[in-house]
N, C-alpha and C positions, 0 to 999 in steps of 0.2 A: 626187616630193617636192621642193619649196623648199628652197632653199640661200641664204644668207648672199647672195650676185651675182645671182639668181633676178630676172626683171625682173618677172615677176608672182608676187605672193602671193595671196591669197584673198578679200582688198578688192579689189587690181587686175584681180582675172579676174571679180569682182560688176561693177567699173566696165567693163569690156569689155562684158561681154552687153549691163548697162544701156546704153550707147552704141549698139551693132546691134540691140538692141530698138527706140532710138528713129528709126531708118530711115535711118541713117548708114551708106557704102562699107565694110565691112568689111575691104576693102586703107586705106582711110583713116587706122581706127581701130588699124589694126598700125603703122603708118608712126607714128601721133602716142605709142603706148604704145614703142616700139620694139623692137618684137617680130617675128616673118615671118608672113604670110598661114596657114599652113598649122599654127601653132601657134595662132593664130586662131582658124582654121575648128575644131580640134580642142575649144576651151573652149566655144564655141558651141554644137557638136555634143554635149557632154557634160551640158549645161545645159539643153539642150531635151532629153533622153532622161532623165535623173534629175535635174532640179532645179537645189535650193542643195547637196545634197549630191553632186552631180559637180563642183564648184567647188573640193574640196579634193583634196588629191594622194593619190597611191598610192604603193602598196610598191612599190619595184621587186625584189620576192625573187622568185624563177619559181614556177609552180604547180608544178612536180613537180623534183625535184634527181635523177637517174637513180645517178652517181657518189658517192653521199653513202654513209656508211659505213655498216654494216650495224648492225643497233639490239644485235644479240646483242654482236657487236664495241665496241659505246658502252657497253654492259652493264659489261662486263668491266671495262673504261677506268674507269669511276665507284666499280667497287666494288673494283678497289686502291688507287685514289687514297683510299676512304675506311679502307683497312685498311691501309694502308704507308705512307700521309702521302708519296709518293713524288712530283717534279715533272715533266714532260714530258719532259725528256731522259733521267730511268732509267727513267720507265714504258714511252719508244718500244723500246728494245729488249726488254724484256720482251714485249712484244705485238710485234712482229714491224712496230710501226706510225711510220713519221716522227714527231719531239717537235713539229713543225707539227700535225701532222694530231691528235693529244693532245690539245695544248694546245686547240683548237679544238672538242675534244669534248669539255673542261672548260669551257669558255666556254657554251658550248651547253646545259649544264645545271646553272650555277652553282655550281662547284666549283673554277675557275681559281684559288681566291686560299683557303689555310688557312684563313685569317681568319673565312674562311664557314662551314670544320665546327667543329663541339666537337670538340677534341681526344682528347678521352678517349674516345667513342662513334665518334667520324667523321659522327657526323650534321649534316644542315644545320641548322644555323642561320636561324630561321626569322624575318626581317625582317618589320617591317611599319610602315603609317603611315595614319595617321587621315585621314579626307577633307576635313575641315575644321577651321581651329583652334576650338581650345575643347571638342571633339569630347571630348577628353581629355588631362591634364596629368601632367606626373610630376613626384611633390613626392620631398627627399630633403636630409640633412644631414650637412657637408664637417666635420670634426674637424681644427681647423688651430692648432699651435704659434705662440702668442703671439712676436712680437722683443723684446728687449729694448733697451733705449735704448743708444745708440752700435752694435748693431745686434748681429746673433748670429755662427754660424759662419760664414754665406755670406759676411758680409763681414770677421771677425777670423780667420776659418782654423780648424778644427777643435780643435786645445787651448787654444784662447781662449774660444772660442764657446761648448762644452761647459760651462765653467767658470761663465756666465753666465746657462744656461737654465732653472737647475734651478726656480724658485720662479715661473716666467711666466704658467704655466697655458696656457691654451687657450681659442681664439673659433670659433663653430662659425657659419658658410657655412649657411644653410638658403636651400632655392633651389627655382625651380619652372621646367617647360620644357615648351613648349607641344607635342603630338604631332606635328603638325602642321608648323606653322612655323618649328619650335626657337626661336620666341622666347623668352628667361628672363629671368627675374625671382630677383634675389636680396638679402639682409641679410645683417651680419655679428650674431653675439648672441652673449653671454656662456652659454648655454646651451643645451640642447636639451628641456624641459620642455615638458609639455603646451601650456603657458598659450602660451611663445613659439610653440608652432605654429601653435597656430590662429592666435595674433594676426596672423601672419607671411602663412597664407592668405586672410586675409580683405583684408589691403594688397595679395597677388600678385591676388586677385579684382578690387580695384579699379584695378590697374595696366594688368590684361587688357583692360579696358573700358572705361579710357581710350585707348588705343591699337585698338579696334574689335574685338575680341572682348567681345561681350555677354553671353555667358552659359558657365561650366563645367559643364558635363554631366557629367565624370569624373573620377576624382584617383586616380594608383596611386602608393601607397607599398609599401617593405619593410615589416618586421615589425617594426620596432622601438615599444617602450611607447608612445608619446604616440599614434600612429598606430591600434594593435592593442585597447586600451585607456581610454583617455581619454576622459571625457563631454564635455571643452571641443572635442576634436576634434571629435566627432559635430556638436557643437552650430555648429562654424563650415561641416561639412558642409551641415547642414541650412539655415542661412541663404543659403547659395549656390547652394541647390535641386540640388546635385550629389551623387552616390554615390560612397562610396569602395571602391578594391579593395587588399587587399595582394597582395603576390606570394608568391609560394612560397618557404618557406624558405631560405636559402644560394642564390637565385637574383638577385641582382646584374643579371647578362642583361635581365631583364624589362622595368628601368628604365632600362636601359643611355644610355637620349638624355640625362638628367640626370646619371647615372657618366659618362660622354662629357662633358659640360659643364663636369663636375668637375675631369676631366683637363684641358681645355683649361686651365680659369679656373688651375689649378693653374703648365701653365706657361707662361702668360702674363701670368698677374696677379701672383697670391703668388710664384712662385719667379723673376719673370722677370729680379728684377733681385737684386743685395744692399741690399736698404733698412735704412737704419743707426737707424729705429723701429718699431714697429708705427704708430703714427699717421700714419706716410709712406707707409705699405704702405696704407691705409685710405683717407686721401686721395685714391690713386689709383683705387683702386673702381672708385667709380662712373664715371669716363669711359672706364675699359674697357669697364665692361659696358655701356655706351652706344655703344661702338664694335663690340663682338660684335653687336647687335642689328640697328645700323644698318648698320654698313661695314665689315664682314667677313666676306668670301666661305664660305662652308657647304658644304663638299662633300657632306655629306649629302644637299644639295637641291639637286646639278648647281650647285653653287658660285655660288648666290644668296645674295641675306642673308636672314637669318630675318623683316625687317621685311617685306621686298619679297611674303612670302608673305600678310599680311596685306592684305584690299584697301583698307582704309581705307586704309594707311599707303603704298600703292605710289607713287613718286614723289617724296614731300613730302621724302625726305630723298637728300642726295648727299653 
């Protein structure tokens, strides 16, 4: 496998054969890539027995592990961890097994981190991700306390702030996030009414497709009325030539990339600071959400940005 220091990648081992293909010392062509003779002769060798496809690398995992624990043994390991929520160091003495050698058979089968079971069941938690953006999108809407002017509690302290919220109302965060890429798209609206949904999908539809996703194929929402309900919904479905799906009741989970989104914009945008108005909070918006998009690393996707997974947009921005 290629490493970061690797003097050949998979262009430079096409540019090798190409070079000894075309009748050139193949001690020459090691000397000018800076490479040895005998790793050489090895891509060569691999290129004339299977093609372009011996040009990329291998696992180095062995075919057969002899010492590797016994599967009855992993059994066991998986189904306390899912019944006692227990971590490496009190499962190894239970099982008679090192909290190394544990940990390593929760890694093994996805179970190293709570985070991955439901709590309630112990079941895994079943991840997943579209193969291309546009594939499908998760729409969904933030219910967010208005500030008041000279600002609320975060910034007057709790028995000030109180005093000043009561009549502010509420702006509701409707936002969309691609499966895929986790690119988003979001507005702030005074409501959550049918009318502002669709209108709201039809700008995220033309957002997407400015930015190179051409077409929505999917939309999952919760269950809430505009979504579950509403003919203008249908109606912004059907002009986007996409299907909608709700999720199951009280399951949150489903659309979790969007609840994820929520959380973030939550405290990064709205709470990140004490803003002494709502229209200073507002302000800021949008060059957040222009910096989640473009230049803010995603751990979700191996700590790229959401833009980079789009291929129109790879590049263009730094």
């Amino acid at each position: 496998m290629s490493h970061r220091n690797a003097r050949l990648t998979v262009h430079g081992r096409q540019l090798l054969v190409e070079r000894v293909g075309a009748g050139r010392p193949i001690a020459h062509v090691a000397a000018e890539m800076g490479i040895s003779r005998p790793t050489a002769h090895k891509w060569v060798r691999r290129w004339r027995s299977e093609g372009e496809a011996g040009l990329h690398g291998r696992s180095s995992r062995p075919l057969r592990t002899p010492h590797r624990t016994a599967a009855a043994v992993e059994a066991r390991v998986c189904r306390l961890r899912r019944d006692r929520k227990l971590g490496p160091a009190r499962l190894g003495p239970v099982l008679g097994l090192p909290a190394s050698t544990v940990h390593r058979i929760l890694v093994r089968h996805g179970l190293n981190r709570l985070a991955f079971l439901d709590r309630p069941t112990g079941q895994v938690i079943r991840r997943y991700e579209r193969d291309r953006p546009g594939e499908l999108v998760h729409v969904d809407v933030k219910k967010l306390g208005r500030i008041p002017a000279g600002g609320g509690h975060k910034a007057l302290g709790r028995r000030a702030g109180r005093a000043r919220r009561s009549s502010m109302g509420f702006d509701y965060v409707h936002s969309t996030v691609d499966d895929h890429s986790r690119l988003a798209y979001s507005e702030v609206h005074s409501d959550e009414k049918a009318a502002t949904c669709a209108a709201f999908l039809d700008r995220a539809a033309a957002f997407f497709q400015a930015v190179g996703i051409d077409r929505i194929e999917r939309v999952l929402t919760d269950n809430a009325w505009p979504y579950r309900k509403s003919f203008a919904w249908r109606d912004a479905l059907a002009r986007l030539g996409a299907t909608g799906k709700l999720t199951r009741a009280y399951r949150p989970q489903t659309i979790g990339k969007v609840e994820r989104f929520h959380r973030t914009l939550l405290d990064e945008w709205a709470y990140h600071q004490p803003y002494t108005s709502e229209s200073k909070r507002q302000a800021a918006f949008t060059d957040w959400l222009d910096w989640y998009n473009y230049h803010r690393p995603h751990t979700g996707i191996s700590s790229h940005t959401p833009a980079s997974r789009v291929t129109n947009l790879t590049g263009q921005y730094t």
